[in-house]
FILO-316503 format. One record per residue (C-alpha): y, z, x; residue in three letters. Coordinates in steps of 0.5 Angstrom, whole numbers, padded with zeros to 4 digits, always signed. Last residue first. Layout:
! residues N
YZXAla
...
END
This chain:
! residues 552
+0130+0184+0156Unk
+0125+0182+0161Unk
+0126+0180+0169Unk
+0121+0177+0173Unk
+0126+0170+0174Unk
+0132+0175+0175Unk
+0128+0178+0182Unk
+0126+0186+0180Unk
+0132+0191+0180Unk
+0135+0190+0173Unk
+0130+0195+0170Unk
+0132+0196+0162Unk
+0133+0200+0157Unk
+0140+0202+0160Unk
+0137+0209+0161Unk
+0130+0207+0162Unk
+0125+0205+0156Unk
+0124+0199+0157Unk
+0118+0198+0162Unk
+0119+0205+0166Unk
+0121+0212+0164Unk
+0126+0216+0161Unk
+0126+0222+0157Unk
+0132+0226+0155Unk
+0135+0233+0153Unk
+0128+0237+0154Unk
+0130+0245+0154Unk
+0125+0246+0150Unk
+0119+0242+0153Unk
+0121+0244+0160Unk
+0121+0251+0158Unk
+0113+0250+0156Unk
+0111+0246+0161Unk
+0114+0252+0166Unk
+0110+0257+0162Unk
+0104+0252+0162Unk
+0104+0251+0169Unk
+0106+0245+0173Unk
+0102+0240+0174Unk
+0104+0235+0170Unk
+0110+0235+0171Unk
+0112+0230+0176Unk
+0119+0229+0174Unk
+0126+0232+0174Unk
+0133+0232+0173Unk
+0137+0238+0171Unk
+0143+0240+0168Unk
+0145+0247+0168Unk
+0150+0250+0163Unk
+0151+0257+0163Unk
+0147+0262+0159Unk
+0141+0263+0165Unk
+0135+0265+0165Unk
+0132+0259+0163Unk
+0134+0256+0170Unk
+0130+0262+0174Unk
+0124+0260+0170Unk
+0125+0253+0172Unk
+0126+0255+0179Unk
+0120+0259+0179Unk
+0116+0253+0177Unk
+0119+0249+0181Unk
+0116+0254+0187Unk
+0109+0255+0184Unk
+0109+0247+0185Unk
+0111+0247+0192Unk
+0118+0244+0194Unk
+0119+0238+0197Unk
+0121+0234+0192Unk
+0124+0239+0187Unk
+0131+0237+0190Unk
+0130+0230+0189Unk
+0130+0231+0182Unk
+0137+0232+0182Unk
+0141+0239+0180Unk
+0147+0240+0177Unk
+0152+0245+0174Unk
+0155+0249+0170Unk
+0162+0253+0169Unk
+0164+0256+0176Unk
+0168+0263+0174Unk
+0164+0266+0180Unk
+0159+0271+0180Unk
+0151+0268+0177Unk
+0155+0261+0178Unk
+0155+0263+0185Unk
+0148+0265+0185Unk
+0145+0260+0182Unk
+0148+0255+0187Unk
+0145+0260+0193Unk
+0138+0260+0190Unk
+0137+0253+0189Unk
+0140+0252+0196Unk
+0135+0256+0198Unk
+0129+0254+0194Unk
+0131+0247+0198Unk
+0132+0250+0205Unk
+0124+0252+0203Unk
+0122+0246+0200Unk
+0124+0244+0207Unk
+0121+0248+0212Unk
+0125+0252+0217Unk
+0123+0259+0215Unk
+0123+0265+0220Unk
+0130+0267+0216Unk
+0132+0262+0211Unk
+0138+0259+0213Unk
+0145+0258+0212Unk
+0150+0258+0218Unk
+0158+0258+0217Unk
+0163+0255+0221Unk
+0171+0256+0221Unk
+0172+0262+0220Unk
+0167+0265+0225Unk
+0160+0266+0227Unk
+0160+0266+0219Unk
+0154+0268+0215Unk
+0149+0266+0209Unk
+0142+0268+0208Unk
+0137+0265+0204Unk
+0132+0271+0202Unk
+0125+0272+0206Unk
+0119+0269+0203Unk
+0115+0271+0198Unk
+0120+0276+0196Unk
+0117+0275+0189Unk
+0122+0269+0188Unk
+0124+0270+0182Unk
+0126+0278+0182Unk
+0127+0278+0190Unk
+0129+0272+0191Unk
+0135+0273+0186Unk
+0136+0280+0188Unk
+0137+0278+0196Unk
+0141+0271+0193Unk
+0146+0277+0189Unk
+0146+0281+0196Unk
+0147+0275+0200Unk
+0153+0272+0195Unk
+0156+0278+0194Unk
+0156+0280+0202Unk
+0159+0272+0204Unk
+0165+0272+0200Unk
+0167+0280+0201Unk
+0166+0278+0209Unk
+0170+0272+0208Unk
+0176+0275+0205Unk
+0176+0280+0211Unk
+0175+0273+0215Unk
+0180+0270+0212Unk
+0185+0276+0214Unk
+0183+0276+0222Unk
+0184+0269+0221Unk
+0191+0269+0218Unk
+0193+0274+0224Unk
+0190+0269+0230Unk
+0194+0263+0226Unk
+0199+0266+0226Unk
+0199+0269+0233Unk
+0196+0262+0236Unk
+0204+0259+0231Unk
+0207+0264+0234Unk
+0205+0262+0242Unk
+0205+0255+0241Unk
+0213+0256+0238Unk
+0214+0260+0244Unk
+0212+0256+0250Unk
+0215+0250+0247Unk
+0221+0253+0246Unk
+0221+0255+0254Unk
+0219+0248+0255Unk
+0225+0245+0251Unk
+0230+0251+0254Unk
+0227+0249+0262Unk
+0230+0242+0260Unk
+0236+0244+0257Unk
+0238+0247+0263Unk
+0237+0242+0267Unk
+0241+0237+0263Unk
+0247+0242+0263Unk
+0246+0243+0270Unk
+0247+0236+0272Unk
+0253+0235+0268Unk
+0256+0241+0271Unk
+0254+0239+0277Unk
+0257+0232+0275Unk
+0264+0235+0272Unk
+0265+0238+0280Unk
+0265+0232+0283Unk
+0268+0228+0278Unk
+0274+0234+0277Unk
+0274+0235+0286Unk
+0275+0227+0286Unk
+0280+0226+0281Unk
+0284+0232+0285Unk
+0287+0238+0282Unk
+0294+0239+0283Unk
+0296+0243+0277Unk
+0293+0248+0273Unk
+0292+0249+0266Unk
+0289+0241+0265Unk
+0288+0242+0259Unk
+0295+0243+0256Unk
+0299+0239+0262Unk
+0293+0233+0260Unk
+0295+0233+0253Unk
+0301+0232+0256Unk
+0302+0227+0261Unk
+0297+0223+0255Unk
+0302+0223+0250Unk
+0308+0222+0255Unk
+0304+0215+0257Unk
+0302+0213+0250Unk
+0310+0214+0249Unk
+0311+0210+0256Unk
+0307+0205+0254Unk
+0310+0204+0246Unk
+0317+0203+0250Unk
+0314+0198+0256Unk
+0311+0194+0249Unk
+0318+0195+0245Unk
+0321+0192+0251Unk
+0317+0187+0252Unk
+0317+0184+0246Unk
+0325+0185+0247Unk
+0325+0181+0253Unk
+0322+0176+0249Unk
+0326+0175+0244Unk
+0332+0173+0248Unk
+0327+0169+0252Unk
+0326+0165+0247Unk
+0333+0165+0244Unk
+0336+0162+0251Unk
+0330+0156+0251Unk
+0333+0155+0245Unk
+0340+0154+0247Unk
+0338+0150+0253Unk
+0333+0145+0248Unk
+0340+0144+0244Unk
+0344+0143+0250Unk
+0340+0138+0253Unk
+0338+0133+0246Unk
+0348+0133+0246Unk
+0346+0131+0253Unk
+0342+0125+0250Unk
+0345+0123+0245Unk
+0351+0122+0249Unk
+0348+0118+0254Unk
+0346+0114+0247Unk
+0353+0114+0244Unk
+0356+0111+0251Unk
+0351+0104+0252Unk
+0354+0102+0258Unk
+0355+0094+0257Unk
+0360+0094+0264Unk
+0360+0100+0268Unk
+0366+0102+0273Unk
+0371+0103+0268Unk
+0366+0104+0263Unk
+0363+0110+0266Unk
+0370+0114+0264Unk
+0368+0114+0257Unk
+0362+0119+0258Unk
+0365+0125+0255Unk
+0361+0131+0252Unk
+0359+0133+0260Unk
+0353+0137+0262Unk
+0355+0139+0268Unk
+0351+0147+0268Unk
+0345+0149+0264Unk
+0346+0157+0266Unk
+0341+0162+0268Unk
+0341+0168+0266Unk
+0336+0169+0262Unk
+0331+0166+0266Unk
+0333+0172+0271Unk
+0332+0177+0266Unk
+0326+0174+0264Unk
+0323+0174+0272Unk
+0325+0182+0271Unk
+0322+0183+0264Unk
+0315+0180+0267Unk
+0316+0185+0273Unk
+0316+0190+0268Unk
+0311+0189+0264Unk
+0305+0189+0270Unk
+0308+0196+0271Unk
+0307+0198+0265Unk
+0300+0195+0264Unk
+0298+0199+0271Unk
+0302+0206+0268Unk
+0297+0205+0262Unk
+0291+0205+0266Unk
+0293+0211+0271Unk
+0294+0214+0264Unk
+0288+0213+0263Unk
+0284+0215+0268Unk
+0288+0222+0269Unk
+0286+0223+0261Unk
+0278+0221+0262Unk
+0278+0227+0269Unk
+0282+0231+0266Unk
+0276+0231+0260Unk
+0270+0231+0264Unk
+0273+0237+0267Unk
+0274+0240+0261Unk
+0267+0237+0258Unk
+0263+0240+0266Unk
+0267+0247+0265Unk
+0272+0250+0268Unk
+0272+0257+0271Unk
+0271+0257+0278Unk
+0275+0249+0277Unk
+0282+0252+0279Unk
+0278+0257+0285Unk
+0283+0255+0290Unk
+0280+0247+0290Unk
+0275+0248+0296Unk
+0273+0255+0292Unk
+0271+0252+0285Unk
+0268+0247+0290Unk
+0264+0253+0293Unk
+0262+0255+0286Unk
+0260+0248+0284Unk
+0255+0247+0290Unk
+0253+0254+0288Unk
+0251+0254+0281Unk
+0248+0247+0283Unk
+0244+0251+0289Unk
+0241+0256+0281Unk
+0241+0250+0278Unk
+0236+0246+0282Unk
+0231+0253+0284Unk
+0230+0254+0276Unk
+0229+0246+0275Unk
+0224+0248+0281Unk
+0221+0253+0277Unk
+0221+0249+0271Unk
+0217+0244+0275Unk
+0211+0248+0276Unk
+0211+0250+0269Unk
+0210+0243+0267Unk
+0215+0239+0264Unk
+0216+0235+0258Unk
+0222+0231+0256Unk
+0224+0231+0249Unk
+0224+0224+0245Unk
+0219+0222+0250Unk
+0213+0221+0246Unk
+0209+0226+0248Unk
+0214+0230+0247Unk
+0216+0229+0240Unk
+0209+0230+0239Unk
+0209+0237+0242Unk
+0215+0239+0238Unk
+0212+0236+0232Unk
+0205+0240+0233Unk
+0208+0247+0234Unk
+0213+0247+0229Unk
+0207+0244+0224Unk
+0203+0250+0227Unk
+0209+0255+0224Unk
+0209+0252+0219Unk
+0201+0253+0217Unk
+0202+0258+0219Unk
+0207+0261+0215Unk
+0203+0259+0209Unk
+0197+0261+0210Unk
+0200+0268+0211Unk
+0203+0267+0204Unk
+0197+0263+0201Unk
+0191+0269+0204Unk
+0192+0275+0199Unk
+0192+0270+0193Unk
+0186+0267+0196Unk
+0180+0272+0193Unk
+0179+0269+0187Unk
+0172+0268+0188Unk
+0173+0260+0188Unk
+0179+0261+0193Unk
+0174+0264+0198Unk
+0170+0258+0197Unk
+0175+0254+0198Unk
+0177+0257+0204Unk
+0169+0257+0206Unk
+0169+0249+0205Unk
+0175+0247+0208Unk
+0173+0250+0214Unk
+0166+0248+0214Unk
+0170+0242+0214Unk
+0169+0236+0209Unk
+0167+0230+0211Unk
+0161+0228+0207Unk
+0163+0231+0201Unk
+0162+0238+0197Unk
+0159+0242+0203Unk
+0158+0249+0201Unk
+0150+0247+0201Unk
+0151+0245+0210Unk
+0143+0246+0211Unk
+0141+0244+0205Unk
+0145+0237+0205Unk
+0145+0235+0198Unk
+0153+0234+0197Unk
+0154+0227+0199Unk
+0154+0224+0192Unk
+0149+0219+0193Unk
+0143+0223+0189Unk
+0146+0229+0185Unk
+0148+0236+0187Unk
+0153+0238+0182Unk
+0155+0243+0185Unk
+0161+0242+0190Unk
+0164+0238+0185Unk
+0165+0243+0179Unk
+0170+0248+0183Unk
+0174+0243+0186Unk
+0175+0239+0180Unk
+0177+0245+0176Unk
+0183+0246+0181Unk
+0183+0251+0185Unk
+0190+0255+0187Unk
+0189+0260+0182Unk
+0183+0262+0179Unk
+0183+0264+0171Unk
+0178+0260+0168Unk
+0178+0260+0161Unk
+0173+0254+0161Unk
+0178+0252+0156Unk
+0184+0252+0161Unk
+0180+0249+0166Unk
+0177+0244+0161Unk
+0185+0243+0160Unk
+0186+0242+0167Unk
+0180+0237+0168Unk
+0185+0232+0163Unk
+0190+0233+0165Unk
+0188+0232+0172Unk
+0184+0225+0168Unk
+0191+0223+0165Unk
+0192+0223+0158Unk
+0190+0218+0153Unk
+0192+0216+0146Unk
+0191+0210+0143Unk
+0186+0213+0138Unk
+0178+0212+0141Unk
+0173+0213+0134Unk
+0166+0216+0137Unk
+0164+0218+0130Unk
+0170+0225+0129Unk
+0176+0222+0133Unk
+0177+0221+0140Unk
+0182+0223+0145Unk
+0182+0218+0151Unk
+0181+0220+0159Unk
+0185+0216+0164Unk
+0184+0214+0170Unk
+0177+0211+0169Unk
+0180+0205+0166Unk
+0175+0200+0167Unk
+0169+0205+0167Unk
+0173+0207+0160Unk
+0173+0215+0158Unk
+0171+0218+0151Unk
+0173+0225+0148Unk
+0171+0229+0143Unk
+0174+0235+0142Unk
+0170+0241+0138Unk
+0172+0247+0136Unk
+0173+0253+0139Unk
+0170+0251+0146Unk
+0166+0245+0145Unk
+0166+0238+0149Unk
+0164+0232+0147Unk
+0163+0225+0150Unk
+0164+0219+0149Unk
+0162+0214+0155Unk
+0165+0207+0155Unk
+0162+0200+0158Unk
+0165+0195+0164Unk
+0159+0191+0166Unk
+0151+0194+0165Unk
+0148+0191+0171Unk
+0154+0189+0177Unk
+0157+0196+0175Unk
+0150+0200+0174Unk
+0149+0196+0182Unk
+0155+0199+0185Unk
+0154+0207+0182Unk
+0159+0209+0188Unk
+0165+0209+0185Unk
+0164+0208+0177Unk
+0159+0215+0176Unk
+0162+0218+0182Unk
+0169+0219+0179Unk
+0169+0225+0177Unk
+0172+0229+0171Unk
+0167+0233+0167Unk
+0164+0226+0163Unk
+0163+0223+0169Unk
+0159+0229+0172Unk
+0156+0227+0166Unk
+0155+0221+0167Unk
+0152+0222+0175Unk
+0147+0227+0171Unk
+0145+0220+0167Unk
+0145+0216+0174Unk
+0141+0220+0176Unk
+0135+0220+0171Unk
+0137+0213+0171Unk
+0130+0210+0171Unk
+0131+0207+0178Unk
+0125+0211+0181Unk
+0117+0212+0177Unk
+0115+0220+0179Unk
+0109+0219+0178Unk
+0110+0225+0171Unk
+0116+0219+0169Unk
+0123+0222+0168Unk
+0125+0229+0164Unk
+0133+0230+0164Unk
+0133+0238+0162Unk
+0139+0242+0159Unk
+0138+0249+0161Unk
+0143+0255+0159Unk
+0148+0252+0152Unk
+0146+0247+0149Unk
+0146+0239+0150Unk
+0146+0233+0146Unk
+0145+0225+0147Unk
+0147+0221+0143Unk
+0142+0216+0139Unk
+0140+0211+0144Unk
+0142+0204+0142Unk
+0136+0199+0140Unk
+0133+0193+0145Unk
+0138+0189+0147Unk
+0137+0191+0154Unk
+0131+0192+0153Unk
+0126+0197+0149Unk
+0130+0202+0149Unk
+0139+0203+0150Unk
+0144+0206+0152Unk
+0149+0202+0152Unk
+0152+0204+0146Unk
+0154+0210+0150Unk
+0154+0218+0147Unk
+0155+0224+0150Unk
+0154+0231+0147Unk
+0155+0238+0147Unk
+0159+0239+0153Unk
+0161+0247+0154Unk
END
C-alpha cells in the first residue's frame, strides 16, 4: 500500500513559509479535508493528482499547467509498503523514470523505467491478471477533476476518447476473464487486417476494384475470348488449341528476333561484297624510273617525282591491309549472327512443337490469352475481397458471441454486488445503479426512474466500490466534486461505505459541517491532510490572484 509521501515544497504559511511533514496513509479510508465553504484551488485535487503520480500516472505534470508555472520543477518521495518498505521519488522534469531512494527521503543513482516501475506495484499487488497492465487498472478509477474520467453517465471511461468498446474489454481483462477471448481476438483481428488492406489497396488502385455487376461482364468477356481463341486454334489446324499466351508469346518474341539478326546479317554481307571489290582493286602505272623525262624536259626534278610514287605504293599497301582486316571483322561479325541466328532457330524448334504457325495467328492468339489472363485476375481479386470480408464478419461475429458471453459474467457481478451495496448502505432508497450492454460494443449505466445527478454520482460511487469489492483493483480515488451534488445523508452513506473497506481510498472532501456526528467522526480519524485558503494551501500559497495581490 502507499504509506507515505513527502515534497519540500509543501509548505504552510507561504510559499517560503515551514515545509509540511510527510504525508502518511493507512490502509482503507485516507481523507484529504478542505475548507467547510468549500474554498477551490487549495490543492485537494491536486494532491489525489500527486499520488496517482505516485502510482505511476502522469496527469500531475501534464495537465496540472498552473502547478508547473507556479512551483517549477520540484520531486515527490513517496513510500510504498508490502513486505518491507520501499522508498522511491520521481522527478516532474524527469518523469520517465522512477528513482530508488534510501531511508530519509535520500535518491541514489539508480532509477528504473516508470513501466518498470508500475509492474513491480503489479507484482507487489500480487495482481495476477494477464494482459492488463497496473495502469490500466488504477487509471480508470481515480476519478479526480481534469482527468476525464468523472463522466457519470460513461463511469467505465478511463479518458476522454475511449470507446465503450474499449472499456468493456478492459473490463473483462480486469475480471480475468480475457484468456478465453485473445486466441480468437487474435484471429480477428487478422482476419480484419486482411480485409482492410486488401480494400485499401483497391482504393488506391494497386488492385483494381470492381463491382459485381462487372464481374459478371468479366465473366461473359472471357467465356466470347475462349471462343475467339478456339476458333484461331481451329483456323490454325488446332496448333495453338493448347498453346498458352507466355508460349505463344515467346514464338512470337523468337521469330522477331531472328528476323532481326538475319537484317543485321544481310546488311554485313553487302559490305563484305564492296570490301572484296576494294581488295581487288590494283594501283596500276606507277613507275620506279623517271629518267626518260629528261629527254623531252629540262630541269625535271626526278628525286621529287620519285618521292611521290614511292608516297603511293605505300598508302595502296595500306589501303590493302585495311580491307584485309576488315573482311575479316566482318566475317567474325556474319560467323557470331549465324551462331545467334541457329541459337534462336532452335529455341524456337523446342518451343514452337508445330510448324508453320504464322506471326499474326501467334500475336493474335497471345493477346486473347493475355486479355483473359488480365480478366481473370481481375474476378479472382474481387472474388478474394469477397472472402476475406466474409471471414473476417464470421470472425468477428464468432469473437463477439464470446465477448458477450464474458460480459454477461462481467455485468452480473457488477449489478449484484451494487444490488448488495444499495441495499445494506444505501437502504434501497433508490433503485440499485444498474449496468447493460445492448451490444458488445456499448454499454448503458443508469439508475432506474432516477436521473438526478447526485443520484448518478451515488451510482458511480456504487460501481467504483464494487469493483474494487470483486477485482484484484488496489485503490482508489474520489474528487470532492463528486459529493457536490449529492444530499448530505447520501455522503454520509458514502463515507460510511468507504470505512468498510480495507483497501486504500483516497478521497477529497469539503463542506462538513453538516454532516452527521457518525460521518464527523470517520472523517476525523481518517483525516490525512487539511487544506485551507490564506497559507495553508498544499503549496502554502494561492498564485491565482493578480501578482501585485499576492503574499508569500
Amino acid at each position: 500500500m502507499l504509506k507515505e509521501i513527502y515534497c519540500d515544497r509543501f509548505k504552510t504559511g507561504g510559499k517560503d513559509g515551514q515545509t509540511r511533514e510527510p504525508i502518511t496513509f493507512k490502509k482503507g479510508l485516507n481523507i484529504i479535508e478542505g475548507a467547510d465553504n468549500g474554498t477551490n484551488s487549495i490543492g485537494k485535487s491536486t494532491f489525489l493528482m500527486i499520488i496517482d503520480f505516485c502510482f505511476g500516472g502522469n496527469d500531475y505534470v501534464k495537465k496540472l499547467l498552473d502547478v508547473k508555472n507556479n512551483v517549477g520543477p520540484h520531486t515527490i518521495w513517496f513510500t510504498f509498503e508490502f513486505d518491507k518498505l520501499y522508498h522511491f521519488a520521481r522527478k516532474t522534469d524527469e518523469s520517465d523514470f522512477v528513482y530508488v531512494c534510501e531511508e530519509g527521503h535520500k535518491v541514489t543513482d539508480r532509477k528504473i523505467p516508470l513501466d518498470d516501475f508500475t509492474q513491480f506495484l503489479k507484482e507487489k499487488y500480487e495482481i495476477n491478471v494477464m494482459d492488463i497492465s497496473f495502469r490500466q487498472i488504477v487509471s480508470r478509477f481515480m476519478r479526480i477533476y481534469n482527468r476525464e474520467n468523472l463522466n457519470e453517465l460513461l463511469p467505465l471511461r478511463a479518458f476522454e476518447n475511449e470507446t465503450e468498446k474499449n472499456s468493456l474489454m478492459e473490463m473483462v481483462k480486469l475480471y480475468n476473464l480475457y484468456q478465453a477471448l485473445k486466441e480468437l481476438s487474435r484471429i480477428s483481428e487478422e482476419a480484419s487486417e486482411k480485409d482492410d488492406t486488401f480494400g485499401k489497396a483497391q482504393e488506391y488502385r494497386f488492385i483494381p476494384k470492381i463491382t459485381d455487376t462487372e464481374y459478371k461482364a468479366n465473366e461473359k468477356r472471357i467465356e466470347e475470348l475462349k471462343a475467339e481463341a478456339e476458333a484461331l486454334a481451329d483456323r490454325s489446324e488446332r496448333g495453338l488449341l493448347d498453346l498458352p499466351a507466355e508460349k505463344a508469346e515467346e514464338i512470337t518474341r523468337l521469330k522477331d528476333q531472328i528476323t532481326a539478326l538475319k537484317r543485321n546479317r544481310s546488311r554485313y554481307y553487302n559490305q563484305l561484297n564492296a570490301f572484296k571489290k576494294d581488295a581487288e582493286f590494283e594501283v596500276s602505272g606507277l613507275k620506279s624510273d623517271f629518267s626518260d623525262l629528261t629527254t623531252y624536259f629540262d630541269n625535271v626534278d626526278l628525286a621529287s617525282l620519285q618521292e611521290i610514287e614511292e608516297f603511293h605504293r605505300k598508302i595502296s599497301a595500306i589501303l590493302k591491309k585495311e580491307v584485309k582486316a576488315s573482311i575479316n571483322e566482318i566475317w567474325q561479325n556474319i560467323n557470331f549472327l549465324n551462331d545467334a541466328i541457329k541459337d534462336l532457330e532452335d529455341q524456337l524448334a523446342e518451343v514452337q512443337q508445330s510448324t508453320n504457325i504464322s506471326k499474326v495467328v501467334l500475336k493474335s492468339y497471345a493477346t486473347i490469352e493475355k486479355e483473359i489472363e488480365t480478366l481473370t485476375k481481375i474476378n479472382e481479386n474481387h472474388k478474394k475481397k469477397k472472402e476475406l470480408h466474409k471471414t473476417a464478419k464470421e470472425k468477428e461475429d464468432e469473437l463477439n458471441e464470446l465477448i458477450a458471453a464474458q460480459l454477461a459474467k462481467v455485468i452480473a457481478a457488477m449489478n449484484l454486488k451494487m444490488a448488495e451495496i444499495n441495499k445494506e448502505f444505501y437502504l434501497n432508497e433508490t433503485n440499485a445503479p444498474v449496468l447493460s450492454t445492448p451490444s458488445t460494443k456499448k454499454y448503458l449505466f443508469e439508475t432506474p426512474n432516477d436521473s438526478g445527478t447526485g443520484c448518478r454520482y451515488k451510482g458511480m460511487i456504487t460501481l467504483d466500490m464494487a469493483v474494487l469489492s470483486t477485482t484484484p483493483l488496489p485503490a482508489l480515488a474520489h474528487d470532492s466534486v463528486m459529493f457536490t451534488n449529492m444530499s448530505y445523508q447520501r455522503v454520509e452513506r458514502t463515507f460510511k461505505l468507504y470505512s468498510t473497506v480495507e483497501k486504500q481510498i483516497f478521497v477529497a472532501v469539503d463542506r462538513t459541517t453538516n454532516l452527521n456526528d457518525e460521518t464527523k467522526k470517520i472523517i476525523n480519524g481518517c483525516r490525512r491532510l487539511l487544506l485551507a485558503p490564506n497559507g495553508n494551501e498544499l503549496f502554502g500559497w494561492y498564485w491565482g490572484k493578480p501578482k501585485e495581490n499576492q503574499n508569500g
